[in-house]
C-alpha positions as CSV (number, residue, x, y, z in Angstrom):
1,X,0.0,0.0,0.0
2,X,2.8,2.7,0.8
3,X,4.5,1.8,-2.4
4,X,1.0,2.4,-4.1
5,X,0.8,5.6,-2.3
6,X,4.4,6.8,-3.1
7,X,4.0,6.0,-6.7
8,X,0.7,8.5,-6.6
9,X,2.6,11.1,-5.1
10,X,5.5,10.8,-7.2
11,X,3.2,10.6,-10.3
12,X,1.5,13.6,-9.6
13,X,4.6,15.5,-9.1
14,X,5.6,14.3,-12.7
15,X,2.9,15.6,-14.0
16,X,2.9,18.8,-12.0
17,X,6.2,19.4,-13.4
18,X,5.1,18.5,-17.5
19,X,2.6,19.8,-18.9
20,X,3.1,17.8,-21.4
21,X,2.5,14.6,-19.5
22,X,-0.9,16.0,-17.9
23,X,-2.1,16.8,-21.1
24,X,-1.7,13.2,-21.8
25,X,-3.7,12.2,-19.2
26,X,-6.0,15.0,-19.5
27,X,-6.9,16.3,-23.1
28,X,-8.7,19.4,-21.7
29,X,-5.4,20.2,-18.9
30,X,-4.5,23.5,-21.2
31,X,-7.9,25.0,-20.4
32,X,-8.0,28.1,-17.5
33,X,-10.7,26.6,-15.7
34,X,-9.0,23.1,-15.6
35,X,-9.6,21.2,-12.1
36,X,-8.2,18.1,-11.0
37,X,-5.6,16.3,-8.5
38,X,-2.7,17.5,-10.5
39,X,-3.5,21.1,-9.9
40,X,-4.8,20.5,-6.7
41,X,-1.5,19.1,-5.7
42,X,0.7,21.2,-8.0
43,X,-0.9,24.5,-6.5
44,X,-0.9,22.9,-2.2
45,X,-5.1,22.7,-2.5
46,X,-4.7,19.1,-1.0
47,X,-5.3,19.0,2.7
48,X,-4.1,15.9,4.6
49,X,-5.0,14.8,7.8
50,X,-3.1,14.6,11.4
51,X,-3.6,11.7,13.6
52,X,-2.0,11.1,16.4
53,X,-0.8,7.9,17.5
54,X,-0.1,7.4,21.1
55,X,3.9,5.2,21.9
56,X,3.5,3.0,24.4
57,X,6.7,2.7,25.9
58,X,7.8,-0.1,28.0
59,X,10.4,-0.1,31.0
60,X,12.4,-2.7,30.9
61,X,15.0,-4.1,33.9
62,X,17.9,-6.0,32.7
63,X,20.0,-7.6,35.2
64,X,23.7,-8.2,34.3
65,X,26.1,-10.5,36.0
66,X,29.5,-10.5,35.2
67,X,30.9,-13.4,34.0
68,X,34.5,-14.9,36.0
69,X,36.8,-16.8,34.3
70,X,38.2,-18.8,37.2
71,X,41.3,-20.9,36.4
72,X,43.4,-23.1,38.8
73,X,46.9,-24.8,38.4
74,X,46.3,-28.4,38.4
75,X,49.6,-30.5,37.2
76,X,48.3,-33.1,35.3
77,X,51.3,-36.2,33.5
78,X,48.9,-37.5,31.3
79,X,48.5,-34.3,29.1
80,X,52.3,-34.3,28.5
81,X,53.9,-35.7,25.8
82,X,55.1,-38.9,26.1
83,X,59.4,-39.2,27.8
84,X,58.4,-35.8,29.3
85,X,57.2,-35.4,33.2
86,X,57.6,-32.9,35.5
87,X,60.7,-32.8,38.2
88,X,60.9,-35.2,40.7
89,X,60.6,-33.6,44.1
90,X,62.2,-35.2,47.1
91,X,60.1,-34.6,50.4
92,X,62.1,-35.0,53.5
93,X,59.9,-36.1,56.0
């Protein structure tokens, strides 16, 4: 429908701006007394209405938590490669 609309508008203004154009639409157009959309519309005659349209606007909480990346040292042998291994600690007891 708004492409409709906005092809209407845009027609009229072509024709508004040709004489030519609105002649070819309307054989009578070179005549003084000549009435119709085009002059309307070329001359501002066309009234359009106002409505107002009430915005509902919503409030809207949001609760963010940060997010903690928590990482602790934990020797593990098997992810090593194989002939390799941490050093041997003596404990003296």
């Amino acid at each position: 429908m708004a492409v409709v609309l906005t092809g209407i508008v845009l027609l009229l203004n072509a024709m508004a701006a040709s004489p030519s154009l609105h002649e070819w639409f309307h054989p009578d157009a070179h005549q003084a007394g000549h009435e119709c959309a085009v002059t309307m519309f070329a001359h501002g005659s066309v009234d359009s209405a106002t409505v107002d349209v009430p915005v509902a606007a919503s409030l809207t909480f949001l609760t963010v938590i940060p997010v903690a990346d928590l990482s602790a040292f934990s020797p593990s042998i098997e992810h090593l490669p194989a002939g390799r291994a941490p050093p041997v600690v003596s404990t003296v007891s």
